[in-house]
N, C-alpha and C positions, 0 to 999 in steps of 0.2 A: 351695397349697404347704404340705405341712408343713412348717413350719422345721426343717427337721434341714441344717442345714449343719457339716458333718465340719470339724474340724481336720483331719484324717489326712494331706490330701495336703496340706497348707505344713508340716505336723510334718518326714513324711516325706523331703523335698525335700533336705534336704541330706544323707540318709543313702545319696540316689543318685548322690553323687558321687562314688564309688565306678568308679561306670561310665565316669563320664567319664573318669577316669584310665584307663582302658582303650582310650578314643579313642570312647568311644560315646558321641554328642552325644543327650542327653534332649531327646526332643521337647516345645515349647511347648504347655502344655494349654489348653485350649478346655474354658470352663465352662459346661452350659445349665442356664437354671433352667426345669424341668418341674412342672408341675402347680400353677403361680401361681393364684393368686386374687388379684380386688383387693381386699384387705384393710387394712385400718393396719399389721396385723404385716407382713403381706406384703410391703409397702410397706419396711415399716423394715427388714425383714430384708436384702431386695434391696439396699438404701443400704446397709447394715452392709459387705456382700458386696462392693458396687462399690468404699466406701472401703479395706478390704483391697487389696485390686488395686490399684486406683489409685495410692495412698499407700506401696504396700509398704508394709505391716502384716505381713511374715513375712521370713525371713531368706532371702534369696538370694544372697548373699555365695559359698554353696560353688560356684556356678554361676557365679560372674564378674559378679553383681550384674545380670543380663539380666531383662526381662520375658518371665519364665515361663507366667504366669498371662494370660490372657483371656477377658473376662467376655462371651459373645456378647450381640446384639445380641434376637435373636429370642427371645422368651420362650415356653412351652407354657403353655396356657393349660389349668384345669382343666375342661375340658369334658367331654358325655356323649358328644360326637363321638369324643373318640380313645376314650372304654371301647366304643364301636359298634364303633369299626376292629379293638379285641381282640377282642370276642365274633363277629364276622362273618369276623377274620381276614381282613379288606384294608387295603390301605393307606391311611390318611384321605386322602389326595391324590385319591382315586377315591371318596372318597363326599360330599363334600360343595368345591364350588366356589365355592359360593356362598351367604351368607345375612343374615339379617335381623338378627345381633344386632351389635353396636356395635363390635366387634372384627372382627378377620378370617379369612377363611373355613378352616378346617386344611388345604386346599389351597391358600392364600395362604402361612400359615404356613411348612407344608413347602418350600415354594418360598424363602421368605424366608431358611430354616435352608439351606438345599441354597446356594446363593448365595453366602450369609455363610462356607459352611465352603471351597466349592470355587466359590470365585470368577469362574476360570476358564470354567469350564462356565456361566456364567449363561446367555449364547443359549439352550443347549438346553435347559437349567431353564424360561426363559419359552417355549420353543416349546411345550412339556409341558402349563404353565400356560395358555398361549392356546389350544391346540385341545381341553383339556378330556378329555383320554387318559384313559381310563377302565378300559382292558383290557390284558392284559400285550402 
């Protein structure tokens, strides 16, 4: 991961209240971190990130003082597997299932992210994941 984590969107957030005066409810965001490594920064960066959220470390006041912010669960991990999935132009779900290193497989991952965002749908997320779908 390079640490580049933006202020922009806790800056932002209260300048979209705006909308809500309108009757337009701002969707709660969903935050993933992509292209982690396990590093010390990486580490510390991630902790920096979770105590914001957590702790409200940004102003949500114009929103009605709601958890706006959530820091998903599923990390992307920096792999050569998802630059394979860009240069072949498939989905990592379909290229690798399975393997040998200490984390899990970017077909686990995706699975995990699919899950986490639509809950709902997990049966068919693991049916996906169990027979190993490879083709559209």
């Amino acid at each position: 991961m390079s640490v580049n984590l933006s202020a922009a969107p806790f800056i932002c957030l209260p300048r979209l209240k705006t909308y809500e005066n309108y009757g337009i409810r701002l969707p709660d965001i969903s935050i993933l971190v992509n292209c982690i490594e396990n590093t010390l920064l990486d580490r510390e960066a991630m902790d920096g990130l979770a105590a914001i959220i957590n702790e409200k470390h940004y102003d949500a006041s114009a929103l009605g003082n709601r958890d706006v912010y959530r820091l998903l669960n599923t990390r992307i991990e920096a792999l050569d597997i998802f630059k394979l999935g860009h240069v072949k132009q498939q989905p990592v779900h379909r290229l690798e299932y399975k393997t040998r290193r200490k984390g899990p497989a970017a077909a686990v991952t995706m699975h995990d992210l699919a899950c986490e965002l639509f809950p709902e749908w997990q049966s068919h997320f693991s049916d996906v994941l169990t027979r190993e779908v490879r083709h559209v």
